[in-house]
C-alpha positions, 0 to 999 in steps of 0.5 A: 165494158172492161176487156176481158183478160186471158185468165178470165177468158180461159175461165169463160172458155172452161164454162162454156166447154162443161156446157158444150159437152153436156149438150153434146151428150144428152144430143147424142142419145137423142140422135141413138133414139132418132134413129131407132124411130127412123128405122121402125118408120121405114119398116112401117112400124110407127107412121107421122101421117098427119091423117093419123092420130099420133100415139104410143111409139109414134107419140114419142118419135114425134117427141124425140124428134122435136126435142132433137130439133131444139137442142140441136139449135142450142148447141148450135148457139153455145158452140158458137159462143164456145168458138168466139172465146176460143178466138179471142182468148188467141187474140189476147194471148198475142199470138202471132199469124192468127188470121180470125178476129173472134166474130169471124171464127163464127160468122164464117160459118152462116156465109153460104159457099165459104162455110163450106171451107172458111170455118175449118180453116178458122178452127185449125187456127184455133186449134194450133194457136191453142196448143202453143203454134204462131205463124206459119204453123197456124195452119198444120193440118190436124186429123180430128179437125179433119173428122169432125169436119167432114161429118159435120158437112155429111151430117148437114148436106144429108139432112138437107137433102133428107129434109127436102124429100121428106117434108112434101113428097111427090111420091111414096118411093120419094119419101123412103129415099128420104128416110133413108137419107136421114139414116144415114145422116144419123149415123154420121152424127153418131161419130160427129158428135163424139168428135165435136166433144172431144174437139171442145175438150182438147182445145180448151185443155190445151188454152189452160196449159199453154196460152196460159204459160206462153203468158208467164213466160213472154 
């Protein structure tokens, strides 16, 4: 296969941000919705008691929780992608001091333990290097970088813990603590995504200005 030139790459990149942002969108109204059915459960409005058969509002909280599942896996997947060709349109542009080959800048995020730290540091790389830094600057500290990834490990570690009560509960008061555990989790996605999105925007906007003009002008 030829290796993709940086104009290419930064085209590819654009692609796959459309895409990142659409998904990004319609999971943030799956998430107001999510929400909505998890506080109606907790109130005792609507139940998922596998006794019971599901209808109506139930029916559809069952819906929207499946469809939240699955598109949460799909974002996962082209995000991903999205930060590979962030990565390596780095790497082709020549940038001095970036320390994360393209399959790194993801697969740090599936090593336990670092992927609590490792893949911020590779995006604050990326974001940088993106925006025109080389060496030392590579790693200037960025306060949407910090937002995004303080809710997205909030976001996770509570819907872990939420996940866990809820699933096989010892006792009724466990599984409230669960649901509302999951609030919780979801009004920090409530502010996870629409940094995510704006994280996408601003990095690729900035590889299409300035990687592209650092490569004119070398």
């Amino acid at each position: 296969m030829a290796k993709m030139g940086l104009a290419e790459g930064i085209d590819l990149l654009e692609q796959r941000a459309k895409l990142v942002k659409l998904l990004l969108i319609a999971g943030f109204v799956l998430i107001v919705a999510t929400l909505a059915g998890q506080v109606a459960e907790l109130r005792g409005d609507i139940s998922l008691d596998e006794n019971a058969e599901l209808t109506g509002a139930a029916a559809l909280y069952a819906t929207v929780g499946l469809a939240d599942a699955l598109l949460t896996l799909v974002t996962i997947i082209v995000f991903s992608m999205w930060i590979y060709r962030a990565a390596a349109n780095i790497v082709a542009a020549g940038t001095v001091g970036f320390d994360y080959p393209p399959g790194w800048a993801v697969g740090w995020f599936f090593i336990p333990i670092a992927n609590l730290f490792k893949p911020y540091a590779a995006m604050r790389q990326i974001w940088n290097a993106s925006h025109g830094a080389q060496g030392d600057l590579l790693d200037r500290p960025e306060g949407l970088l910090a937002i995004w990834w303080g809710t997205w490990l909030l976001s996770n570690i509570a819907s872990n813990i939420s996940l866990r009560l809820t699933f096989n509960p010892a006792s009724p008061g466990e599984f409230e603590t669960g649901l509302q555990i999951g609030i919780f989790a979801a009004l920090i996605n409530l502010a996870l995504y629409p940094a995510a999105y704006r994280l996408v925007e601003r990095i690729t906007m900035a590889q299409r200005k300035r990687l592209t003009s650092a490569q004119i002008f070398a």
